[in-house]
C-alpha positions in Angstrom: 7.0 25.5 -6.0 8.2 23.7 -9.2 10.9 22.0 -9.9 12.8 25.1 -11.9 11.9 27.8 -9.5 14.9 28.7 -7.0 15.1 26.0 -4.6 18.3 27.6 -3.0 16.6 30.5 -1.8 13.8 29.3 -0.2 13.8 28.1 3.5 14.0 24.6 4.1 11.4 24.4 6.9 9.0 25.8 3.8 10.0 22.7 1.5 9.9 20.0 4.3 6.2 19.9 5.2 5.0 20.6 1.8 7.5 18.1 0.8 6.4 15.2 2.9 2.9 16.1 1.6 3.9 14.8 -1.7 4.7 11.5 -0.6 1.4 11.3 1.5 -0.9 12.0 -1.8 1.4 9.1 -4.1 0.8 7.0 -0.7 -2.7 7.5 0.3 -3.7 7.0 -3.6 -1.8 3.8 -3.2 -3.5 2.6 -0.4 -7.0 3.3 -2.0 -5.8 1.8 -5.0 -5.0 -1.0 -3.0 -7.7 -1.3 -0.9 -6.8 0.9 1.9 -9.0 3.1 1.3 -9.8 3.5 5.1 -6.3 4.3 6.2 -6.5 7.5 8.2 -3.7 10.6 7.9 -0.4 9.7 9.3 -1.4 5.8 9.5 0.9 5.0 6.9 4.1 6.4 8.4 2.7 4.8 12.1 2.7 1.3 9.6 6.6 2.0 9.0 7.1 2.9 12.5 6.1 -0.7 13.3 8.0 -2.5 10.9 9.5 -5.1 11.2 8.7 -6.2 14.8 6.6 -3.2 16.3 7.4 -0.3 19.2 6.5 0.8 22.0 2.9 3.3 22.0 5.7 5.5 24.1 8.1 5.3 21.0 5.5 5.9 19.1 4.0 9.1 19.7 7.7 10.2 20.8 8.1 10.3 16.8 4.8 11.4 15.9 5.8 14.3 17.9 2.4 14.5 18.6 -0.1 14.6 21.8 -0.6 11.3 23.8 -4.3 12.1 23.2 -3.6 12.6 19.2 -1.5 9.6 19.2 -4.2 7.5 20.8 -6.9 8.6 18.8 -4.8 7.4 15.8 -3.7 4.5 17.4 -7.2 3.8 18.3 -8.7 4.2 14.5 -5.6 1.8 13.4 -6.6 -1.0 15.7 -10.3 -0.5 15.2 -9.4 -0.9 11.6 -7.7 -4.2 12.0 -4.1 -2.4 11.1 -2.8 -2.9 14.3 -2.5 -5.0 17.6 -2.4 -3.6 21.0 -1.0 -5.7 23.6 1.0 -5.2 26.7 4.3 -5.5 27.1 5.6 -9.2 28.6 8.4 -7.8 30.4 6.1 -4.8 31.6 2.8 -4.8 32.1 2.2 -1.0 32.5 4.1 -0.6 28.3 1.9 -1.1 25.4 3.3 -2.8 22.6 2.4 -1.8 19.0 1.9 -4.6 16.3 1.0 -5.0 12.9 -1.9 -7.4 12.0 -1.7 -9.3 8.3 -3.4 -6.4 6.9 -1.3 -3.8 8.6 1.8 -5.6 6.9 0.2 -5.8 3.5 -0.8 -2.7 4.1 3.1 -1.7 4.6 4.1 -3.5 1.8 1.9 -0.7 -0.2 3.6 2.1 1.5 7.1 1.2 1.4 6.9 0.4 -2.7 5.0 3.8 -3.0 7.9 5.2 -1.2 10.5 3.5 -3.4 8.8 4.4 -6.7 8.3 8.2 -5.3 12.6 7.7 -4.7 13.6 6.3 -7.7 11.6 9.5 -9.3 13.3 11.5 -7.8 16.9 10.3 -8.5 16.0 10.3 -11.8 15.1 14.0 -11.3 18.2 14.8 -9.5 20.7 12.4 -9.1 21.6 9.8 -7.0 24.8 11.3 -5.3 22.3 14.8 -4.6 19.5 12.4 -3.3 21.7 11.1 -1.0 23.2 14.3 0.2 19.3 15.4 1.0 19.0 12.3 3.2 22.6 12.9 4.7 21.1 16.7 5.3 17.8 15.4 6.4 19.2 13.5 8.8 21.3 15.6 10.5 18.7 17.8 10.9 16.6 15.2 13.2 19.9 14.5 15.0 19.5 17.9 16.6 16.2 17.1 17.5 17.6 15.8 21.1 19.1 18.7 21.7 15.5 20.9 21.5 14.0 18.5 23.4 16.4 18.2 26.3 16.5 21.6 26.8 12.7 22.0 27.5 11.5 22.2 31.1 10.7 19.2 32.4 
């Protein structure tokens, strides 16, 4: 959908995934840019999941909103790929922590510009005060997310 077409009448579930798309091509060419080349799909955002002092796997795929078995095999990929360190937790033995290596940070670093640069285009696009009502809507929309989930059978 371009920027001129109708925005207002389409769904937003049809502009979010789509959407988040757009920052995963400006990322992932970043990376490779980079030197990243190797980063696998979704790596990136597990990167800023991490930052700046890791999470919990359990966090982790709790966000991912993925299968423990998905979130693994990406977890997996990221610490084969020297991205990530898996330890466990001092406190708790039976909790993996999440950590990022050097080149996970540097890594990161990419991201979070790419992210910043695809922002600033945006307000330029937009606005600032409309940007920030997207993230105010955005947000609000993944503070309902609780109430989905605690209404599923346990």
């Amino acid at each position: 959908m371009a920027h001129e077409d109708s925005a207002e009448d389409t769904l937003l579930p049809v502009l979010l995934k789509p959407g988040r798309g757009v920052f995963g091509l400006f990322v992932r060419d970043a990376l490779a840019e980079a030197g990243f080349a190797d980063m696998p799909a979704n790596g990136g955002y597990v990167l800023g999941l991490l930052e700046p002092d890791g999470a919990a796997f359990s966090d982790v795929i709790a966000d991912l909103g993925v299968s423990k078995q998905t979130a693994s095999q990406l977890i997996d990929t990221l610490v084969v790929r020297g991205y990530v360190e898996r330890t466990a937790d001092p406190d708790d033995r039976r909790r993996l922590l999440l950590t990022l290596t050097e080149r996970g940070r540097a890594a990161s670093d990419v991201v979070f510009s790419t992210v910043q640069k695809v922002n600033a285009r945006l307000v330029a696009i937009v606005g600032a005060e409309r940007m920030a009502h997207t993230k105010e809507t955005l947000a609000a929309l993944l503070s309902l997310r609780g109430e989905v989930v605690d209404q599923r059978p346990a």
